[in-house]
C-alpha positions as CSV (number, residue, x, y, z in Angstrom):
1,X,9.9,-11.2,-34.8
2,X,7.0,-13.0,-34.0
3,X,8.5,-15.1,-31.5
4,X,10.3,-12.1,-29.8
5,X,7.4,-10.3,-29.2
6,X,6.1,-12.1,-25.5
7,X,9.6,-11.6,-24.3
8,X,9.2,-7.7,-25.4
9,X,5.9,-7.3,-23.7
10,X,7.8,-9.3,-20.5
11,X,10.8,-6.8,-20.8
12,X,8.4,-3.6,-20.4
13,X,6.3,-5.9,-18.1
14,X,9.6,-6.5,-16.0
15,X,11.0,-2.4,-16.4
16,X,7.9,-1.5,-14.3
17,X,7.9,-3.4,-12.0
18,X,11.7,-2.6,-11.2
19,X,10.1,0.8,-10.7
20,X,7.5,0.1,-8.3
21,X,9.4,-1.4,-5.8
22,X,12.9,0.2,-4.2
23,X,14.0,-4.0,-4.3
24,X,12.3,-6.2,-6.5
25,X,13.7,-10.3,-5.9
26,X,14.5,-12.7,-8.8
27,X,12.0,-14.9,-7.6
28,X,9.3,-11.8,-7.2
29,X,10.2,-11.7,-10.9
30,X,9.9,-15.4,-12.3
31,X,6.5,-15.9,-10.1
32,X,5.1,-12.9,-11.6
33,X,6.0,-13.8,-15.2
34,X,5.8,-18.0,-14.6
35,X,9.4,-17.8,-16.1
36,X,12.7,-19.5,-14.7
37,X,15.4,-17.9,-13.1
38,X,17.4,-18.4,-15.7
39,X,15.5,-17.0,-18.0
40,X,15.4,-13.6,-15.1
41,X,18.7,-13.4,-15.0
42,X,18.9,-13.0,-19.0
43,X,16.2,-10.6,-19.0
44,X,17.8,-8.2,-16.6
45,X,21.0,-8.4,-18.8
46,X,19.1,-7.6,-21.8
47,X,17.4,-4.1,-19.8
48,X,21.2,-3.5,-18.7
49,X,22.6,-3.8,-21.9
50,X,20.2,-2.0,-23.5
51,X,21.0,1.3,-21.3
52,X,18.6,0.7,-17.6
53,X,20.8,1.3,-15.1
54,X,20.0,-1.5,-12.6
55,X,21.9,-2.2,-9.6
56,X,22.2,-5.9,-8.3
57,X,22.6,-5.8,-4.4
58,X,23.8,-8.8,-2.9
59,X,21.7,-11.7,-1.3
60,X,18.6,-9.1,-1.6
61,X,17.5,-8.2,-5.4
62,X,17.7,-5.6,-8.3
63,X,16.8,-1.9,-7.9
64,X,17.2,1.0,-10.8
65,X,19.5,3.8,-10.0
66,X,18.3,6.3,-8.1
67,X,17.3,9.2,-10.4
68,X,17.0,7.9,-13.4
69,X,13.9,8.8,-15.7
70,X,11.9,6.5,-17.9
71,X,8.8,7.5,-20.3
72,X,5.3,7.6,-18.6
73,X,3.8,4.6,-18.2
74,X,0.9,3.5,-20.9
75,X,-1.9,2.4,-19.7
76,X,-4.4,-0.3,-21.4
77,X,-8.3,0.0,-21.7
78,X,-9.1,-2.5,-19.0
79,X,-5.8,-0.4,-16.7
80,X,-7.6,2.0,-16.8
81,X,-11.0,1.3,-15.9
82,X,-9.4,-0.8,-12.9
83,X,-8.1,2.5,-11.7
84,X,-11.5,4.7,-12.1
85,X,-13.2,1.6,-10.2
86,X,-10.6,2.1,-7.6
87,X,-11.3,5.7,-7.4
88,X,-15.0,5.2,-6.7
89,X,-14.4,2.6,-3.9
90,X,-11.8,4.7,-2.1
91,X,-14.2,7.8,-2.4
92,X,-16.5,5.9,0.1
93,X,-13.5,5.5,2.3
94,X,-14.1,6.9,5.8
95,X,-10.9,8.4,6.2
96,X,-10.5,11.4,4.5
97,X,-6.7,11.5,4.1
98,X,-7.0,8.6,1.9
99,X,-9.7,10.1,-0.2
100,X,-7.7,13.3,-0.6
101,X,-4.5,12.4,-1.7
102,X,-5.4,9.4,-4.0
103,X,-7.5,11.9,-5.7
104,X,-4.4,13.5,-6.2
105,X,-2.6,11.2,-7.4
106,X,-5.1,9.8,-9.4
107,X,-5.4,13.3,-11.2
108,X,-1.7,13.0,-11.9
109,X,-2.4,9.5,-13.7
110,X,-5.2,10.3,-16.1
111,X,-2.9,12.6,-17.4
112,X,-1.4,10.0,-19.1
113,X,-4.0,8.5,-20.5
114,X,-4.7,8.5,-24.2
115,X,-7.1,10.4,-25.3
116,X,-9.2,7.7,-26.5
117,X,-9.0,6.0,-23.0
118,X,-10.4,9.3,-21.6
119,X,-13.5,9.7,-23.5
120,X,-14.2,5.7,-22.3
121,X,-13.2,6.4,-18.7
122,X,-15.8,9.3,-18.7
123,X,-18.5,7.2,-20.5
124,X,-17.6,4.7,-17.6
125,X,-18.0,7.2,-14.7
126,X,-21.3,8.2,-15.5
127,X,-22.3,4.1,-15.2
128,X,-20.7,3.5,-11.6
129,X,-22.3,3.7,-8.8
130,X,-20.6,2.5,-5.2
131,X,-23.6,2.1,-2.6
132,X,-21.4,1.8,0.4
133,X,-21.3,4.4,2.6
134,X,-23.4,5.9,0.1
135,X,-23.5,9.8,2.1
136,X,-19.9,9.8,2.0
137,X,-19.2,10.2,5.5
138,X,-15.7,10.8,6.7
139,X,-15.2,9.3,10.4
140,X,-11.1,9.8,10.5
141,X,-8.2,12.1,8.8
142,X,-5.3,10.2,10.4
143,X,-4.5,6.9,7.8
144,X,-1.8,8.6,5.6
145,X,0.3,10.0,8.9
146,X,0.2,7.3,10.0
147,X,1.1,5.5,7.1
148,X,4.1,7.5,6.9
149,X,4.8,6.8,10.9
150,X,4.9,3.2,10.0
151,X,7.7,3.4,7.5
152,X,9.7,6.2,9.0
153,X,9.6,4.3,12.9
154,X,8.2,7.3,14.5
155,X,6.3,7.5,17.7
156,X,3.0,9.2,17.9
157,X,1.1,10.9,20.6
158,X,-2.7,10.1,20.5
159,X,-5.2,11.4,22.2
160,X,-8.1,8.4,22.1
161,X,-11.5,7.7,23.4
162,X,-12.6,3.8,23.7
163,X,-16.0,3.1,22.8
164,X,-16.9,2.8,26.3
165,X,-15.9,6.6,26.2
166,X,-13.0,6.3,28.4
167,X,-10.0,8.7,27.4
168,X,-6.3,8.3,27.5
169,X,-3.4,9.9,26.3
170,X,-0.6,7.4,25.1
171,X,2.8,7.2,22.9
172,X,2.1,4.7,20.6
173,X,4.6,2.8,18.4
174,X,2.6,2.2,15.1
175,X,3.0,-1.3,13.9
176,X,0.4,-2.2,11.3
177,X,-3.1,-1.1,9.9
178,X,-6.0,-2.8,8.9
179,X,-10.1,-2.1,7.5
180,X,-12.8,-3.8,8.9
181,X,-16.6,-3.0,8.5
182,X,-15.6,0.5,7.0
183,X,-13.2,1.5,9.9
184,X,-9.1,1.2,9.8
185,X,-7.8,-0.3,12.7
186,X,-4.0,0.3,13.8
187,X,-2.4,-2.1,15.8
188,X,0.9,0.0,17.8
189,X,2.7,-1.2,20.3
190,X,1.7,1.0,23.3
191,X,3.9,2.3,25.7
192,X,1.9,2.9,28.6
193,X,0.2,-0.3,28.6
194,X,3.6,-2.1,27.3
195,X,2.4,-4.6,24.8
196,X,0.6,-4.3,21.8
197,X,-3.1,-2.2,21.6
198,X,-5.5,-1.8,18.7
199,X,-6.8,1.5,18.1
200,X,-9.9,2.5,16.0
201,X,-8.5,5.3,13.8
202,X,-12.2,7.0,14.5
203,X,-11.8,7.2,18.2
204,X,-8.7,9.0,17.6
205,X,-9.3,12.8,18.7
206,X,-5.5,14.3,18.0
207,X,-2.8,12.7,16.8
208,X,0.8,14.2,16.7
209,X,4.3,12.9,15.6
210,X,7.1,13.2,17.6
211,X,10.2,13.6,16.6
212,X,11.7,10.5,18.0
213,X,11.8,7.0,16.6
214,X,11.5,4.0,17.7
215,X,13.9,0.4,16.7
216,X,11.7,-1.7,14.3
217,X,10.2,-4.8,15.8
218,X,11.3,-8.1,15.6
219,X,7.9,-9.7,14.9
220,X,6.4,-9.2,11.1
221,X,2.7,-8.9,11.0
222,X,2.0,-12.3,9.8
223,X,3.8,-13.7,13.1
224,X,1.4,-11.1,14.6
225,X,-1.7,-12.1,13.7
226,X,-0.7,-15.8,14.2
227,X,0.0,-15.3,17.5
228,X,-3.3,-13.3,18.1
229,X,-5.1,-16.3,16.1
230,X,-3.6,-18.8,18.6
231,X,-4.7,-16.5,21.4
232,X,-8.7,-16.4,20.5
233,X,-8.8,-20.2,19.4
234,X,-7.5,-21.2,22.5
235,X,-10.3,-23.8,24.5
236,X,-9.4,-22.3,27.6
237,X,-10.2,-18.6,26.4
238,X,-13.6,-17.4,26.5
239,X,-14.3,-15.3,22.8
240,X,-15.6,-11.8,23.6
């Protein structure tokens, strides 16, 4: 039994990660677990023939049927504080949408915490202390919709002010998002100036979804900000 019991620990290991992605690869699965893919392929057997209803879809990966309910997830000590650490760091976030829903969600997650691990996590919150952004200032409300823009290929209407204070009203196509020094950054592809634009989520004075979509884009963000790497490093460019 002894011998069974990393493969056990791998099995639950590998159950939620299947649950945390819509497709999860065979390769996503070995380099997480430094196992072969051989040794994958038996694993997901084992969950199937042991009642998890996983679906292999061709030439892309394994998802679990849609649906289908499995126990809450246990957390370990060390989880656990990871996630209260996380929750003090995201509090001094500057957008506000952020802050408000992973509080509820975090809310949702210490309910499934063992007792035990709640009296620790407690202990622990009185002994953290983030000092960034330390008054809690909220400079943007707009990360989550967009977010949600992003994945659903919807086109927004902002309403935006540079920081030279010049204002335009655009239809953006929202591509990526990014956080630097404390601000999120989205990087759309904008209509009236036809090519790409990055737009400081705190300059943003409206924003409203449209109910029209957009086709997805051809370029992934990697290519993206290789292209824009090439573009700054280039002799012949000046830097700003």
């Amino acid at each position: 039994m002894a011998n069974d019991k990393p493969r056990l620990t791998r099995l639950t290991a590998i159950l939620t990660q299947l649950q945390s992605k819509r497709i999860v690869t065979a390769r996503a699965i070995a380099e997480k677990h430094g196992v072969s893919m051989r040794t994958v392929y038996r694993d997901i057997r084992t969950l199937e023939q042991s009642g998890v209803p996983i679906i292999t879809e061709e030439g892309k990966g394994y998802t679990i049927m849609e649906g289908y309910t499995l126990p809450p997830v246990m957390f370990t000590q060390e989880e656990a504080n990871a996630l209260l650490t996380a929750e003090y760091l995201i509090k001094q976030n500057k957008d506000a949408s952020l802050v408000h829903f992973y509080e509820s969600a975090i809310t949702k997650i210490k309910a499934t915490l063992k007792y035990s691990q709640k009296e620790k996590t407690a202990l622990l919150a009185n002994r953290i202390q983030i000092r960034n952004n330390i008054e809690g200032d909220k400079s943007s409300n707009y990360l989550i919709k967009i977010q949600s823009t992003i994945a659903n290929y919807q086109l927004i209407s902002i309403e935006y002010v540079s920081l030279k204070k010049e204002y335009s009203q655009r239809e953006v196509e929202a591509f990526a998002l990014y956080t630097t020094q404390n601000n999120w950054i989205l990087i759309a592809f904008c209509r009236l100036k036809n090519e790409f634009r990055s737009f400081r989520l705190d300059c943003i004075q409206s924003l409203t979804i449209l109910n029209r979509h957009f086709e997805p884009h051809k370029i992934t963000f990697q290519q993206y900000m290789e292209q824009c790497k090439k573009k700054w490093h280039t002799p012949d460019i000046p830097l700003a």
